[in-house]
PLY file of the C-alpha trace (Angstrom):
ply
format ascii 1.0
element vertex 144
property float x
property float y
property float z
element edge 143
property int vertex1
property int vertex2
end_header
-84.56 -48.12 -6.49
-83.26 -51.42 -5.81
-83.47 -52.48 -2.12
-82.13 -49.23 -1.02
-82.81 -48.43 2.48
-83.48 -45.11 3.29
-84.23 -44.12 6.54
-85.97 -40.02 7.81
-88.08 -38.64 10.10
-87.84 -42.18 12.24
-88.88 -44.42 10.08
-87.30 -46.71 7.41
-88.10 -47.16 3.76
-87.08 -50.25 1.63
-87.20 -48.57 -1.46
-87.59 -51.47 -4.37
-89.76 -49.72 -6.79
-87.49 -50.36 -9.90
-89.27 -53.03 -10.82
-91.37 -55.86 -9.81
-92.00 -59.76 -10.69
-93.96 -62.22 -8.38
-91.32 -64.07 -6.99
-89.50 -60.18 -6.13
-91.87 -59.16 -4.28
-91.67 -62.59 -2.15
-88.21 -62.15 -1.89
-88.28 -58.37 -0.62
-91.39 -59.49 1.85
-89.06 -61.68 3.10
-86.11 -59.05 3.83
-89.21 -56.86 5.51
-90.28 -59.94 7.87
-86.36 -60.00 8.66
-85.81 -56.25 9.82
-84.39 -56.08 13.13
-85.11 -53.21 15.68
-88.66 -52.81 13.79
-91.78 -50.82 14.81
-94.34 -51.89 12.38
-94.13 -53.75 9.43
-95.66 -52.81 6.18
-95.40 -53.44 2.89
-97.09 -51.20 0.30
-97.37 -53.29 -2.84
-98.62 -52.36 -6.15
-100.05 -53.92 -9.34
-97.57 -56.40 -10.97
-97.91 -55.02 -14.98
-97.40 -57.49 -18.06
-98.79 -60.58 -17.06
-101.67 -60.76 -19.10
-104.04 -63.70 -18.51
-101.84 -64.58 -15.38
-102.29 -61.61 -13.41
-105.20 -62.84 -10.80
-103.23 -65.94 -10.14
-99.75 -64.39 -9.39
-101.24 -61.43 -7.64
-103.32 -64.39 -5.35
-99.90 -66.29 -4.76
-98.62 -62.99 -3.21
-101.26 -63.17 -0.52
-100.98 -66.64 -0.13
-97.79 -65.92 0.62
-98.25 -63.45 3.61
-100.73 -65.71 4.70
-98.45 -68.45 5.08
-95.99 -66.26 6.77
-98.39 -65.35 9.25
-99.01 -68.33 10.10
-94.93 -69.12 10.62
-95.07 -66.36 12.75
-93.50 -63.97 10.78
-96.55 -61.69 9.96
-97.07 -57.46 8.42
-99.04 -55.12 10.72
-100.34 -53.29 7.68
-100.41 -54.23 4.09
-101.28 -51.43 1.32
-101.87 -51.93 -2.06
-101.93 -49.62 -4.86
-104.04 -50.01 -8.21
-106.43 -52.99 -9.81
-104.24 -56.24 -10.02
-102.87 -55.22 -6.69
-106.62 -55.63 -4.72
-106.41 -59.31 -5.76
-103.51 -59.63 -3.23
-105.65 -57.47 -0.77
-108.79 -59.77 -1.13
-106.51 -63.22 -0.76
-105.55 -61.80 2.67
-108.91 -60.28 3.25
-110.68 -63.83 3.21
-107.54 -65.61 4.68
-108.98 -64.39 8.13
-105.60 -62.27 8.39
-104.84 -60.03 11.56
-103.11 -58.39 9.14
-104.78 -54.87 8.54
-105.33 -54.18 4.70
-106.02 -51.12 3.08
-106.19 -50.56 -0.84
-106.05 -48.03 -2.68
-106.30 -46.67 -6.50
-103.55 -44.10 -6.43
-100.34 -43.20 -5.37
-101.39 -39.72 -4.02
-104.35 -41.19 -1.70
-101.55 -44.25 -0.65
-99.22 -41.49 0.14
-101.19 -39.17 1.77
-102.55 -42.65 4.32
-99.18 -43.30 4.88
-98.19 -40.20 6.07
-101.22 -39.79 8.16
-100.63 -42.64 9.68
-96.89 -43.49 10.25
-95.50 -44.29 13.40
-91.69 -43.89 14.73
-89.59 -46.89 13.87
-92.17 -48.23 11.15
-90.29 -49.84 8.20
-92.17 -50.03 4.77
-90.96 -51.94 2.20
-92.54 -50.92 -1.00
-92.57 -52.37 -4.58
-94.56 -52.58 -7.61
-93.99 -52.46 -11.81
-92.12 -49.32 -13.20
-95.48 -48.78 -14.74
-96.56 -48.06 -11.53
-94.18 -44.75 -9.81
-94.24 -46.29 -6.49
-91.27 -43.70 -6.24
-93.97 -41.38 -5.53
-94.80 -43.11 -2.62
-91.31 -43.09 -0.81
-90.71 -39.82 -2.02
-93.59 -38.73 -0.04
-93.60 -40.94 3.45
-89.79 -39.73 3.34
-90.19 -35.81 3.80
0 1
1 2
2 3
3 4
4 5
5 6
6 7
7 8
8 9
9 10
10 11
11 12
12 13
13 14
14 15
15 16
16 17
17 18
18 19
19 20
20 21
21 22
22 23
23 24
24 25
25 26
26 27
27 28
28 29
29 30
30 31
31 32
32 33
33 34
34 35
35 36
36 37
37 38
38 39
39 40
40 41
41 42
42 43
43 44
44 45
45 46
46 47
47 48
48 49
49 50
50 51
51 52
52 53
53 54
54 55
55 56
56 57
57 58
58 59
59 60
60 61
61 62
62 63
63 64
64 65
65 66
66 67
67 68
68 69
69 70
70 71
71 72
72 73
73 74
74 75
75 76
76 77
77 78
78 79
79 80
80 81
81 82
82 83
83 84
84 85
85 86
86 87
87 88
88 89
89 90
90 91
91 92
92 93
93 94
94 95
95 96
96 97
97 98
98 99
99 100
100 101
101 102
102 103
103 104
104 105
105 106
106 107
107 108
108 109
109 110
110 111
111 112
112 113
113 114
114 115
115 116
116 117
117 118
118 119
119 120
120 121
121 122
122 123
123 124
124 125
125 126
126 127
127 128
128 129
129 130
130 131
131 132
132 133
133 134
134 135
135 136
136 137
137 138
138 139
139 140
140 141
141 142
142 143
């Protein structure tokens, strides 16, 4: 649950839902934005846990962070979020006047269940969050 990349039913997952820091879940947006022979490109992202009074602010620098790699050119179609903290990264892109499309969500079930309902041949998630958070559940379901 570690960067594994697990591709089914024509689409690839980027399964990093071991665990999850701020500067992680950079690092892993980055190896998204880098996928060759990509459909569309979204990451499913999830509340950061333990960070106590911190949480707004490194949630925020996540968006920042797609925002500023939108504007490099190296942009998500679709980002998803999962759970409270999580939304904070949703709203920075929200008022960044993003193309991106957001979507957030309070469970893994109704993330899932999106997902699926939506998912396109060749799409390649990449999809982290804290332990805390089973964002196993999602890949687990997107994958069958």
């Amino acid at each position: 649950m570690r960067g594994n990349i697990r591709k089914a039913n024509g689409i690839t997952v980027i399964d990093d839902t071991y665990n999850a820091s701020t500067d992680s879940m950079i690092s892993g947006l980055n190896v998204l934005y880098d996928k060759k022979n990509a459909g569309r490109r979204i990451a499913v992202l999830a509340d950061i846990l333990e960070l106590g009074n911190i949480t707004r602010e490194q949630h925020e620098r996540i968006g920042h962070e797609i925002l500023k790699n939108e504007k490099a050119g190296k942009a998500l179609d679709e980002l998803i979020t999962v759970g409270e903290a999580a939304k904070y990264i949703a709203g920075t892109v929200r008022s960044g006047y993003s193309q991106i499309k957001v979507e957030s969500f309070d469970d893994n079930k109704k993330a899932a269940e999106y997902l699926k309902d939506n998912k396109q041949n060749l799409d390649v998630y990449f999809i982290k969050g804290s332990r805390g958070m089973h964002m196993e559940e999602i890949c687990s379901q997107i994958l069958s």
